[in-house]
KEVEX-869724 format. One record per atom (N, C-alpha, C): x, y, z; residue number from 1; atom name; residue in one letter. Coordinates in nm, 4 decimals. Example, Ala and Ser with C-alpha at 12.3 -4.5 7.8 and 13.67 -1.06 7.14 Angstrom:
REM KEVEX-869724
+----------+----------+----------+------+------+------+
:        u :        v :        w : resi : name : resn :
+----------+----------+----------+------+------+------+
:   1.3190 :  -0.5690 :   0.7800 :    1 :    N :    A :
:   1.2300 :  -0.4500 :   0.7800 :    1 :   CA :    A :
:   1.3200 :  -0.3300 :   0.7800 :    1 :    C :    A :
:   1.2850 :  -0.2250 :   0.7080 :    2 :    N :    S :
:   1.3670 :  -0.1060 :   0.7140 :    2 :   CA :    S :
:   1.2900 :   0.0030 :   0.7870 :    2 :    C :    S :
+----------+----------+----------+------+------+------+
This chain:
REM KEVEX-869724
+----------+----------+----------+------+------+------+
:        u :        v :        w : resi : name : resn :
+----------+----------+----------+------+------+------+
:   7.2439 :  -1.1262 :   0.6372 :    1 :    N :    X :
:   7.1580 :  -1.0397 :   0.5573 :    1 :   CA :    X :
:   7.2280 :  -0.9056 :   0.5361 :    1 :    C :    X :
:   7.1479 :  -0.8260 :   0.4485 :    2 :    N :    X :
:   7.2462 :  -0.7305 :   0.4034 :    2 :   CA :    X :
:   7.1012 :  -0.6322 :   0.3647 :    2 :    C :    X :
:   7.1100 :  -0.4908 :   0.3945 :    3 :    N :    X :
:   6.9809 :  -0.3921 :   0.3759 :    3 :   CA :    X :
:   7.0858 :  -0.2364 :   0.3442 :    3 :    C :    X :
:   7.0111 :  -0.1962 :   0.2098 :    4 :    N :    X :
:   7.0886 :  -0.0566 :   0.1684 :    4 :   CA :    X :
:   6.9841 :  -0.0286 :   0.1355 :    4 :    C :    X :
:   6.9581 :   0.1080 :   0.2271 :    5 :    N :    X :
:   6.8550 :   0.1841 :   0.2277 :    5 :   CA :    X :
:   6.9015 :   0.3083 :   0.0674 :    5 :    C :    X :
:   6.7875 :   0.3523 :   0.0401 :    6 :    N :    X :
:   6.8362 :   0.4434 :  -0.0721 :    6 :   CA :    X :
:   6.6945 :   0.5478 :  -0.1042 :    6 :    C :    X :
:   6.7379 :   0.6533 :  -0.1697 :    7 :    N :    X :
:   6.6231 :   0.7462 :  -0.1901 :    7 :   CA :    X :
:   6.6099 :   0.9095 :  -0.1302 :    7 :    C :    X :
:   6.6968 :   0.8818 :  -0.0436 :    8 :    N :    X :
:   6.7256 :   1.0274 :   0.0415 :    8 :   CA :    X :
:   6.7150 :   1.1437 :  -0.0345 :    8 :    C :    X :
:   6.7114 :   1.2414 :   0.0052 :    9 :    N :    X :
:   6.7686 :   1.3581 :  -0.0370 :    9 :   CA :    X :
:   6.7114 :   1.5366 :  -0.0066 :    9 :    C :    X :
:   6.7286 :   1.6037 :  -0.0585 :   10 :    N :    X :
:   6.6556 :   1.7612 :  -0.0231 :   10 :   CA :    X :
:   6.5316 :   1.7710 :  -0.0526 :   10 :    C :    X :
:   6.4302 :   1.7884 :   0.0257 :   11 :    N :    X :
:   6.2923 :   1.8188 :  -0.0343 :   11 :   CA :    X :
:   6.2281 :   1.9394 :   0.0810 :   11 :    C :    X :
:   6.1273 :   1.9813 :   0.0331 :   12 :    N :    X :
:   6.1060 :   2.1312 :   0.0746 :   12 :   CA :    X :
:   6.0262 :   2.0647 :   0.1602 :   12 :    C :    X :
:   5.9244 :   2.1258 :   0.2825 :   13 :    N :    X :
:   5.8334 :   2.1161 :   0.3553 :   13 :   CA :    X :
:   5.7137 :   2.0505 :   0.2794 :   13 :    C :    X :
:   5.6427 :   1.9958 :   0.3195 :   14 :    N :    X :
:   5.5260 :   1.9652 :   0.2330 :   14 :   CA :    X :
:   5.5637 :   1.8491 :   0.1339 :   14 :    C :    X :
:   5.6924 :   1.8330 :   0.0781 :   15 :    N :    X :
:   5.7012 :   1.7606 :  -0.0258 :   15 :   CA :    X :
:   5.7240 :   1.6020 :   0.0213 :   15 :    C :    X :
:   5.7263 :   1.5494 :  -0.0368 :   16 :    N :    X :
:   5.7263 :   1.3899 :  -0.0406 :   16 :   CA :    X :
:   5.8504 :   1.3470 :  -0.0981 :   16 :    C :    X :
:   5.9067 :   1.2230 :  -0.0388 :   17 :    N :    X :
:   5.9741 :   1.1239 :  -0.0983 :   17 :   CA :    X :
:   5.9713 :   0.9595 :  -0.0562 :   17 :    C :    X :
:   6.0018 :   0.9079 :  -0.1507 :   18 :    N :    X :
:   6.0166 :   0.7755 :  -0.1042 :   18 :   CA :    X :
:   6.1234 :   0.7200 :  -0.1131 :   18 :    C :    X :
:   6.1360 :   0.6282 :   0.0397 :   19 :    N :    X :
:   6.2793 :   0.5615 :   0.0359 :   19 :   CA :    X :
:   6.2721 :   0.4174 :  -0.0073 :   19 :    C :    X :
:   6.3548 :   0.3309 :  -0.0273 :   20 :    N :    X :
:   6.3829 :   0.1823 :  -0.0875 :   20 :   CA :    X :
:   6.5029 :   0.1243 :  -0.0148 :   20 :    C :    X :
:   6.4944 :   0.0357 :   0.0636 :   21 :    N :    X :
:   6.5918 :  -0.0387 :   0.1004 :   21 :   CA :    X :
:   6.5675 :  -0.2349 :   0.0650 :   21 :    C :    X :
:   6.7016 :  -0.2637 :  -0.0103 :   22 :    N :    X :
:   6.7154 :  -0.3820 :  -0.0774 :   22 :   CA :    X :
:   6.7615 :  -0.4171 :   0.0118 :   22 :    C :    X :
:   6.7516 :  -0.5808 :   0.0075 :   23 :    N :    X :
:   6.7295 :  -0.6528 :   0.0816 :   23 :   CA :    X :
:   6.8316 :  -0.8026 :  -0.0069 :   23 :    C :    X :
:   6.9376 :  -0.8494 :   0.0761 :   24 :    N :    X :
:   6.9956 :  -0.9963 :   0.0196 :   24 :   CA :    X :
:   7.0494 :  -1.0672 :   0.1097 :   24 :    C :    X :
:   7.0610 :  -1.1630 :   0.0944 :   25 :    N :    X :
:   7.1712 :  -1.2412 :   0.1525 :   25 :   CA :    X :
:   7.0782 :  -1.3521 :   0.1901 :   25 :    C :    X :
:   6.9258 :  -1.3110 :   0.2362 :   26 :    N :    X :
:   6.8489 :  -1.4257 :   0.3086 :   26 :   CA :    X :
:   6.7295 :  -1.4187 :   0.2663 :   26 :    C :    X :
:   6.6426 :  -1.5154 :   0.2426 :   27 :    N :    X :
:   6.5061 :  -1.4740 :   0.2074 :   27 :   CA :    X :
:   6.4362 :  -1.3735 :   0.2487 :   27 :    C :    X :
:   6.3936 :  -1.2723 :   0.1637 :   28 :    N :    X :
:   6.3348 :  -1.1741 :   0.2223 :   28 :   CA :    X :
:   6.1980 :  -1.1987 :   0.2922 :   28 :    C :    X :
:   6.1034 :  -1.2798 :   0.2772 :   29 :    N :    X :
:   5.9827 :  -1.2477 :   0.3147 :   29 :   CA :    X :
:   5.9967 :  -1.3743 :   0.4679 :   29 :    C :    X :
:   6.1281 :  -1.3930 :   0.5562 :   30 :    N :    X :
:   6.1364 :  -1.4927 :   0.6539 :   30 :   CA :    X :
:   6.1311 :  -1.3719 :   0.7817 :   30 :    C :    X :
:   6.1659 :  -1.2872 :   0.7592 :   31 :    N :    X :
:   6.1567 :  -1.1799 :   0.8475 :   31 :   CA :    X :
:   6.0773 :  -1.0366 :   0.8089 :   31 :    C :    X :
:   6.0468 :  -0.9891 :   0.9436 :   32 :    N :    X :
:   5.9362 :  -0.8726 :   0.9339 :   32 :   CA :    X :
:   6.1073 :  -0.7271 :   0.9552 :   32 :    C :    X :
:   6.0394 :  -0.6416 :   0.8811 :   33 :    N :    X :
:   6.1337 :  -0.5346 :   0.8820 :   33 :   CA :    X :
:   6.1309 :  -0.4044 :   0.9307 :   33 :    C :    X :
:   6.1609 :  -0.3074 :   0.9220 :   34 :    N :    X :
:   6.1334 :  -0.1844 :   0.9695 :   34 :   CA :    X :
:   6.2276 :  -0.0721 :   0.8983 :   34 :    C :    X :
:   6.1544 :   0.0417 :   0.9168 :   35 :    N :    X :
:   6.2049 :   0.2062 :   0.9328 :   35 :   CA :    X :
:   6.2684 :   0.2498 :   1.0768 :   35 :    C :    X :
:   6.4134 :   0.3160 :   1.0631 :   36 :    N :    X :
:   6.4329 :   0.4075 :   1.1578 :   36 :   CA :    X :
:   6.4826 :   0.5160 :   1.1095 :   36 :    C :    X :
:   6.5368 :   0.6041 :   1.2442 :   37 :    N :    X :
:   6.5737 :   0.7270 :   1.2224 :   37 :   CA :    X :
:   6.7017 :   0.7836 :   1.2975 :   37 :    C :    X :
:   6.7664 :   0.8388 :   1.2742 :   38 :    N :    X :
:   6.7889 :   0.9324 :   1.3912 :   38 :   CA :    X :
:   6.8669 :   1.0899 :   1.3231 :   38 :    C :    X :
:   6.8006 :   1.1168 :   1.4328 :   39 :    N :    X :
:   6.8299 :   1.3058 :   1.3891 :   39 :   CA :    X :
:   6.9681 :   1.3545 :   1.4257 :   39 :    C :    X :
:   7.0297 :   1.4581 :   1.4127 :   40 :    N :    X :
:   7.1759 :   1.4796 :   1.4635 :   40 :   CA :    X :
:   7.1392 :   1.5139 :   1.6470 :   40 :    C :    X :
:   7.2342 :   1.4447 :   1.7164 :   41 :    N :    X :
:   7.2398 :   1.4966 :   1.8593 :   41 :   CA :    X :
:   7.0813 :   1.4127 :   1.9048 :   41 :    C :    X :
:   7.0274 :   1.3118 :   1.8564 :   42 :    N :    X :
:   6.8990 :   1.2732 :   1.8933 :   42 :   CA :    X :
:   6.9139 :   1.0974 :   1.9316 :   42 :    C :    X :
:   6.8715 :   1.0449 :   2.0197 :   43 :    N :    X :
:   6.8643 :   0.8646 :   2.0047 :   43 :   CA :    X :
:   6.7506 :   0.7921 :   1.8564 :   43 :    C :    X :
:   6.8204 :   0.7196 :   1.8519 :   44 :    N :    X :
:   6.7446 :   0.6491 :   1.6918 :   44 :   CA :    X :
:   6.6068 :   0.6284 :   1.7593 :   44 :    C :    X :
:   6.5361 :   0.6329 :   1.6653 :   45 :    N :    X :
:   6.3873 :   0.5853 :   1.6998 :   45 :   CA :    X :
:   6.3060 :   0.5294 :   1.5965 :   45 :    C :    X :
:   6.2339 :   0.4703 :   1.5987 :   46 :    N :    X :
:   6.1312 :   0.3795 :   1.5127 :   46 :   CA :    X :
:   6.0656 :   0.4389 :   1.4423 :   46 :    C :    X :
:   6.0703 :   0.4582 :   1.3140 :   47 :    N :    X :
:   5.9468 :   0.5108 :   1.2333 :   47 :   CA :    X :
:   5.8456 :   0.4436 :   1.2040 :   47 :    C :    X :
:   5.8553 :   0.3042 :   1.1306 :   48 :    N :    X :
:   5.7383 :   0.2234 :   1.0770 :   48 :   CA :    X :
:   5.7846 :   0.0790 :   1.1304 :   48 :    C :    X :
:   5.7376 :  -0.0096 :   1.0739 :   49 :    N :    X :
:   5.7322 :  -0.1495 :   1.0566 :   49 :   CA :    X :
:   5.6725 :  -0.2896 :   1.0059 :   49 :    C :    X :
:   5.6674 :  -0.3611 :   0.9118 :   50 :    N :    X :
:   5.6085 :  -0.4523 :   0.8218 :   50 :   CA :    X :
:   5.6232 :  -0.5725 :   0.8615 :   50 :    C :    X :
:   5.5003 :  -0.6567 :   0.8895 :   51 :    N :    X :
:   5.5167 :  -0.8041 :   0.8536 :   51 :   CA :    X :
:   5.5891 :  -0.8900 :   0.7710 :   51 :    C :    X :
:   5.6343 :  -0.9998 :   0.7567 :   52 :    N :    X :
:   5.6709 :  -1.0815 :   0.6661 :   52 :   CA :    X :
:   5.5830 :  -1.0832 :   0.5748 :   52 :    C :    X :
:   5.4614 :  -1.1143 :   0.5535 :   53 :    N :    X :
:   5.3447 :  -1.0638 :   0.4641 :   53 :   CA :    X :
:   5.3896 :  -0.9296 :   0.4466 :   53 :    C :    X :
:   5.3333 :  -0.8343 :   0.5133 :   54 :    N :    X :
:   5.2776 :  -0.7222 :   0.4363 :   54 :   CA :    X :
:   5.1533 :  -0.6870 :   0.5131 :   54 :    C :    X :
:   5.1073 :  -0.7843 :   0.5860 :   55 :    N :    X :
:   4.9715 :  -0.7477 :   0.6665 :   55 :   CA :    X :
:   4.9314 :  -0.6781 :   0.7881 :   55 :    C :    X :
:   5.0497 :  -0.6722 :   0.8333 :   56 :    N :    X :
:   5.0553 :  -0.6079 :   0.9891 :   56 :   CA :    X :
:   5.1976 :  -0.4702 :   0.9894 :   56 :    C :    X :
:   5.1001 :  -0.3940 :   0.9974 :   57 :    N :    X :
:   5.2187 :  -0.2702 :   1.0160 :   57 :   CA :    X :
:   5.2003 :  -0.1708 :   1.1556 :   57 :    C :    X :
:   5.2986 :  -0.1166 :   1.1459 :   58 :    N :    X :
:   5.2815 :  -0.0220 :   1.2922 :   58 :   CA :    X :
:   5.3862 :   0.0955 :   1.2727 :   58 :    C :    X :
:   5.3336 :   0.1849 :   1.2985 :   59 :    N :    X :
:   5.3850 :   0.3792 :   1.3001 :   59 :   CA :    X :
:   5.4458 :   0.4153 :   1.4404 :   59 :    C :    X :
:   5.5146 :   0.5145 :   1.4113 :   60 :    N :    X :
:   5.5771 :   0.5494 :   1.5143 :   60 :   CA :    X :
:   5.4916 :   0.7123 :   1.5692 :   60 :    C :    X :
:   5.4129 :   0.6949 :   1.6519 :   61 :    N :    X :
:   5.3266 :   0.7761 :   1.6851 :   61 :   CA :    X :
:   5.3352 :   0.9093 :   1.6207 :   61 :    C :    X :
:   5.4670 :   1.0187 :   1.5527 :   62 :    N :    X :
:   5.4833 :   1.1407 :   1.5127 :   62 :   CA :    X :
:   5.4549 :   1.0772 :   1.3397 :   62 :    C :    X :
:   5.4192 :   1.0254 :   1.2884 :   63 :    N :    X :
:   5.4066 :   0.9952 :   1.1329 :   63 :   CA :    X :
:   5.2488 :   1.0452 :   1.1544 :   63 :    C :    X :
:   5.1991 :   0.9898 :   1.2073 :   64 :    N :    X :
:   5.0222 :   1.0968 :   1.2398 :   64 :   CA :    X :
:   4.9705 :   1.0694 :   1.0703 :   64 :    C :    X :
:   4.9816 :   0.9245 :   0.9833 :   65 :    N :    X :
:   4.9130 :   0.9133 :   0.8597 :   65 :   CA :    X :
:   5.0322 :   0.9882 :   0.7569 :   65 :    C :    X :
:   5.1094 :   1.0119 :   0.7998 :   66 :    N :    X :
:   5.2077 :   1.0978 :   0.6602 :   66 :   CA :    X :
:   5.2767 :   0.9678 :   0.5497 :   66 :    C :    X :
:   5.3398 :   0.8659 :   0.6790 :   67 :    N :    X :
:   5.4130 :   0.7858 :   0.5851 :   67 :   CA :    X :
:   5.3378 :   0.6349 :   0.5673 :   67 :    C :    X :
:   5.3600 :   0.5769 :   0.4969 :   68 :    N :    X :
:   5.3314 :   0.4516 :   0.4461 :   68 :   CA :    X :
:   5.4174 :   0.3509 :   0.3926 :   68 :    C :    X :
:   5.4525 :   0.2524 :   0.5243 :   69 :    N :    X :
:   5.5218 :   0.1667 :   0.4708 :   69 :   CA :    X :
:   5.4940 :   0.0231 :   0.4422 :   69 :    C :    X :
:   5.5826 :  -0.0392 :   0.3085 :   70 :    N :    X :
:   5.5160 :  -0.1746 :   0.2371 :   70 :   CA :    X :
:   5.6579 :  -0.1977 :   0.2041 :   70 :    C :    X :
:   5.6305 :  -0.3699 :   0.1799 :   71 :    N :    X :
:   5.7294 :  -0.4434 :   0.1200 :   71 :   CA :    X :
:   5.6852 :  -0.5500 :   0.0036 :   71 :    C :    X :
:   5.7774 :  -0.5482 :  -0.1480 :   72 :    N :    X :
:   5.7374 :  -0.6278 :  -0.2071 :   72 :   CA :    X :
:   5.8330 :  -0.7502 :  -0.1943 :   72 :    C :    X :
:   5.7729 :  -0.8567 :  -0.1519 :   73 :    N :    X :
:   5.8674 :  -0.9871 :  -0.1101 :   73 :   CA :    X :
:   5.9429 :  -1.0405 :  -0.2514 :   73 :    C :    X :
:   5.8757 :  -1.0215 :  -0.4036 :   74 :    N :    X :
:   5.9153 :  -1.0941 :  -0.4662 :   74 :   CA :    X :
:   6.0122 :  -0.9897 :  -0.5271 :   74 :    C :    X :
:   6.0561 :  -0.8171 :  -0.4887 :   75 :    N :    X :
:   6.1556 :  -0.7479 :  -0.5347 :   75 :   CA :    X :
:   6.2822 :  -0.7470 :  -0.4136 :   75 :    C :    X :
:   6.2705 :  -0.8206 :  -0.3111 :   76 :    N :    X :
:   6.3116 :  -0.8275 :  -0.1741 :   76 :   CA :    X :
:   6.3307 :  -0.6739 :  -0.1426 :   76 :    C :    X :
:   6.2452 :  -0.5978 :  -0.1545 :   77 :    N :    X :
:   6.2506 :  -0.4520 :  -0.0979 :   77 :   CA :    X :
:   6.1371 :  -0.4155 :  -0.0408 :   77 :    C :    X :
:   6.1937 :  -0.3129 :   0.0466 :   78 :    N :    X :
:   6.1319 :  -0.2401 :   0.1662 :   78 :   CA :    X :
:   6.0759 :  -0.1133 :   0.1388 :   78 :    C :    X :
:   5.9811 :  -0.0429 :   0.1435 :   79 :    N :    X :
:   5.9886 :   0.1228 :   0.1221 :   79 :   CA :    X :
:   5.9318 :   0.1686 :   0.2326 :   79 :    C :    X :
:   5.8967 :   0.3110 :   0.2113 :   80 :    N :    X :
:   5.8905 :   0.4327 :   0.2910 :   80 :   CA :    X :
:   5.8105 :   0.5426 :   0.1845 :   80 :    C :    X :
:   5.7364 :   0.5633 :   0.1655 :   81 :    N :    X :
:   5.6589 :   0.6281 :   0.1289 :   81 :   CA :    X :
:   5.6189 :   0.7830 :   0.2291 :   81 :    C :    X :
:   5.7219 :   0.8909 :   0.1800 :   82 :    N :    X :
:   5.6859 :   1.0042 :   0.3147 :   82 :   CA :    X :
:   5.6034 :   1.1007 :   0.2462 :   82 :    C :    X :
:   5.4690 :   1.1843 :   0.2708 :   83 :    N :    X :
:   5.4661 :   1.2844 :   0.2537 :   83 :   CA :    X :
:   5.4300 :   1.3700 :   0.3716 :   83 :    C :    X :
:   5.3894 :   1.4898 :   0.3512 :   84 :    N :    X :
:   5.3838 :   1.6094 :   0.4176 :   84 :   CA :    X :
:   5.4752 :   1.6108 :   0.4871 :   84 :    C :    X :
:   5.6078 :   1.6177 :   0.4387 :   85 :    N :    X :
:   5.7440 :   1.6305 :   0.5219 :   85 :   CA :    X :
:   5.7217 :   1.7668 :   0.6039 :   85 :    C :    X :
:   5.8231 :   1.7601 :   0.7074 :   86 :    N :    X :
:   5.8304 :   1.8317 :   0.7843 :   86 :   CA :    X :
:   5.9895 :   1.8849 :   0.8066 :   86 :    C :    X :
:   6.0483 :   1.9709 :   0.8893 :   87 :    N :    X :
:   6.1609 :   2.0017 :   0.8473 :   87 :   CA :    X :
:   6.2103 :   1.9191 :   0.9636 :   87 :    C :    X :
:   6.1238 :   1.9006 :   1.0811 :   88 :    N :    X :
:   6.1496 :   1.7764 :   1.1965 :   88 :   CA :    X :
:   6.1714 :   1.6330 :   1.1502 :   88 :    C :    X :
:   6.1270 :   1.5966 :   1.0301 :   89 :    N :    X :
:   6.1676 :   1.4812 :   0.9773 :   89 :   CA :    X :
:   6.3130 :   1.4479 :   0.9043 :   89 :    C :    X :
:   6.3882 :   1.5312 :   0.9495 :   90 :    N :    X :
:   6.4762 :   1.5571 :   0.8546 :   90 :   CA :    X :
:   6.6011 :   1.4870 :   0.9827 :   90 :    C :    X :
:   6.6402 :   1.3647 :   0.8988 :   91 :    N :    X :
:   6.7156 :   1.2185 :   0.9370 :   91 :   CA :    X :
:   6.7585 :   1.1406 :   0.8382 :   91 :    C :    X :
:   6.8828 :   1.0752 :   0.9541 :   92 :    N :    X :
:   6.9508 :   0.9563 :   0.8346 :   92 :   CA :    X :
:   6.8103 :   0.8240 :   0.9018 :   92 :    C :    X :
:   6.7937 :   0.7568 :   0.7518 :   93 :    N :    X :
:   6.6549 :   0.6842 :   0.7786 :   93 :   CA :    X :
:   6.7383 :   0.5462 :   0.7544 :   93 :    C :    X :
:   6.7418 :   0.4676 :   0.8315 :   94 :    N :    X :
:   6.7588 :   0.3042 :   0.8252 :   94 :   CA :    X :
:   6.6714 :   0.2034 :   0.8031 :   94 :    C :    X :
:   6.7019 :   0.0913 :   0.7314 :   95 :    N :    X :
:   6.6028 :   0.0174 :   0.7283 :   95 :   CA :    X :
:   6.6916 :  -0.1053 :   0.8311 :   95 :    C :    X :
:   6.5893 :  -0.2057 :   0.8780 :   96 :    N :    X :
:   6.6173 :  -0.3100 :   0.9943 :   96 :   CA :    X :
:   6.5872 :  -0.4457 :   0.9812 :   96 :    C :    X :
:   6.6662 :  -0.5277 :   1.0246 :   97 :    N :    X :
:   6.5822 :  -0.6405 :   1.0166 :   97 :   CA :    X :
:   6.5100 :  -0.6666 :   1.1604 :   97 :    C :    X :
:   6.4063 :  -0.7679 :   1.1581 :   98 :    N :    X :
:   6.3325 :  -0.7880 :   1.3096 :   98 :   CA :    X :
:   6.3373 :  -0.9480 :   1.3779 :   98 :    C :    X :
:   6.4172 :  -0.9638 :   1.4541 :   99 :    N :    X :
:   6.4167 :  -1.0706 :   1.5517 :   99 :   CA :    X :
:   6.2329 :  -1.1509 :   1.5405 :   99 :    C :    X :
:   6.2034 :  -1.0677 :   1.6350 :  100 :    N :    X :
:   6.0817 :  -1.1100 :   1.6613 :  100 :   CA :    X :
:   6.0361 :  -0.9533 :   1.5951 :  100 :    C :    X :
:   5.8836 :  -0.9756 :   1.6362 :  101 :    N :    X :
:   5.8093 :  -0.8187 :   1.5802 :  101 :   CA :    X :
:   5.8440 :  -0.7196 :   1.7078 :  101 :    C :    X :
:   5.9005 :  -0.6026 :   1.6163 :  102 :    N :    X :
:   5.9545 :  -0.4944 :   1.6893 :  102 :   CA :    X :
:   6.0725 :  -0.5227 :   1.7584 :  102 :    C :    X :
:   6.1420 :  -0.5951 :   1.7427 :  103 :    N :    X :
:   6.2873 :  -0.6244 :   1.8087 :  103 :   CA :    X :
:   6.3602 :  -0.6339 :   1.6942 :  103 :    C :    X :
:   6.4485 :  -0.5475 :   1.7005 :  104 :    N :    X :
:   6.5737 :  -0.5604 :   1.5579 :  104 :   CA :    X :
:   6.7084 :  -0.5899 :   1.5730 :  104 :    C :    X :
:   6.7647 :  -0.6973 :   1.4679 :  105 :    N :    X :
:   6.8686 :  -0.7459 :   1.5403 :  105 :   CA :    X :
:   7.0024 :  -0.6797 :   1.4366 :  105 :    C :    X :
:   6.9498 :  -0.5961 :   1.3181 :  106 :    N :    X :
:   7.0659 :  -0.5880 :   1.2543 :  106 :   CA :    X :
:   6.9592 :  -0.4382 :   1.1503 :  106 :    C :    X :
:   7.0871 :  -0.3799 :   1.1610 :  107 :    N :    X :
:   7.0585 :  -0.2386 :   1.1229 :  107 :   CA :    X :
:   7.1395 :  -0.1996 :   0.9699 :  107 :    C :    X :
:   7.0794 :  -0.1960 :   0.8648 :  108 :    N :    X :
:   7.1839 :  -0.0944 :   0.7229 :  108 :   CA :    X :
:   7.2046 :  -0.0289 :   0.7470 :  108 :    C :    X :
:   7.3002 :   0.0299 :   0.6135 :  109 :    N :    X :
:   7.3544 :   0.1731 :   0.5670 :  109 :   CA :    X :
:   7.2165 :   0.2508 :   0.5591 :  109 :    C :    X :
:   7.2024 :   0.3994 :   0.6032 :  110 :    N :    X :
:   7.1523 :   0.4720 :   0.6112 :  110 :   CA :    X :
:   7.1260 :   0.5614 :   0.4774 :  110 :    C :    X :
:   7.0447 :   0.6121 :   0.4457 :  111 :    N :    X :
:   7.0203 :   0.7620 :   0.3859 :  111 :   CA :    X :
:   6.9251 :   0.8693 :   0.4016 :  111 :    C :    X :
:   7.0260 :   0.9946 :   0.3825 :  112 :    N :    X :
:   6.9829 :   1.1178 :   0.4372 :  112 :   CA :    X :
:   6.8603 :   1.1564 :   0.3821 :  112 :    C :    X :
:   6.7784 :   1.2070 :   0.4966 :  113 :    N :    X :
:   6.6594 :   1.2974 :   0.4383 :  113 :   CA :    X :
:   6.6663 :   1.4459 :   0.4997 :  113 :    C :    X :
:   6.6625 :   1.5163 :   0.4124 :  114 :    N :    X :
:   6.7000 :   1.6873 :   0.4383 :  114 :   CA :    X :
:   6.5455 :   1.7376 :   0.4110 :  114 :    C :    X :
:   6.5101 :   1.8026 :   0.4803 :  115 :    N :    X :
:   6.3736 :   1.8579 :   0.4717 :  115 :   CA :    X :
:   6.4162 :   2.0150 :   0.5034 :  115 :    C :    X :
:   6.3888 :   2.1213 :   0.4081 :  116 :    N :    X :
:   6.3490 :   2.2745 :   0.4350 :  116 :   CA :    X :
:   6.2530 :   2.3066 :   0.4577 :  116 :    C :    X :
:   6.2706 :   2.3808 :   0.5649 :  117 :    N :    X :
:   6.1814 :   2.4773 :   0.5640 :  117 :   CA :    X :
:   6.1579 :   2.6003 :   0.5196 :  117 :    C :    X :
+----------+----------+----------+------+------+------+
């Protein structure tokens, strides 16, 4: 499988963006996927995560309702839907594939999210 995250970029406090990571090599909707992160000088950590459906998701306790993540199986893509950025959110964001739920066995290319304050 193969996942290129995309969408990054500068946004002020408060503002929103959404990320997109494509998805090939294997059927997309055979595995459940995920959001990560990691900050400079920080260990990666979990932001979100999606069912093979679409029906079962789970947050990474600091999203507190900001982000929203979905997948459309028949575009084989992933998103990330962020608002009320924060300047603490400000990370290279990965998308994942998942072994089982919440276990990831293979990690994409990253893109940056820059948040000002």
């Amino acid at each position: 499988v193969q996942l290129q995250a995309s969408g990054g970029g500068l946004v002020q406090a408060g503002g929103s963006l959404r990320l997109s990571c494509a998805a090939s090599g294997r059927t997309f909707s055979d595995f459940a996927v995920g959001w990560f992160r990691q900050a400079p000088g920080k260990e990666r950590e979990i932001v979100a995560a999606v069912s093979r459906s679409g029906g079962r998701t789970y947050y990474g306790d600091f999203v507190k309702g900001r982000f929203t993540v979905a997948r459309d199986n028949a575009k084989n893509t992933l998103y990330l839907q962020m608002n009320s950025l924060k300047s603490e959110d400000t990370a290279v964001y990965y998308c994942a594939k998942s072994l089982v739920w919440l276990a990831y066995d293979y990690w994409g290319q990253g893109t940056l999210v820059t948040v000002s304050s």
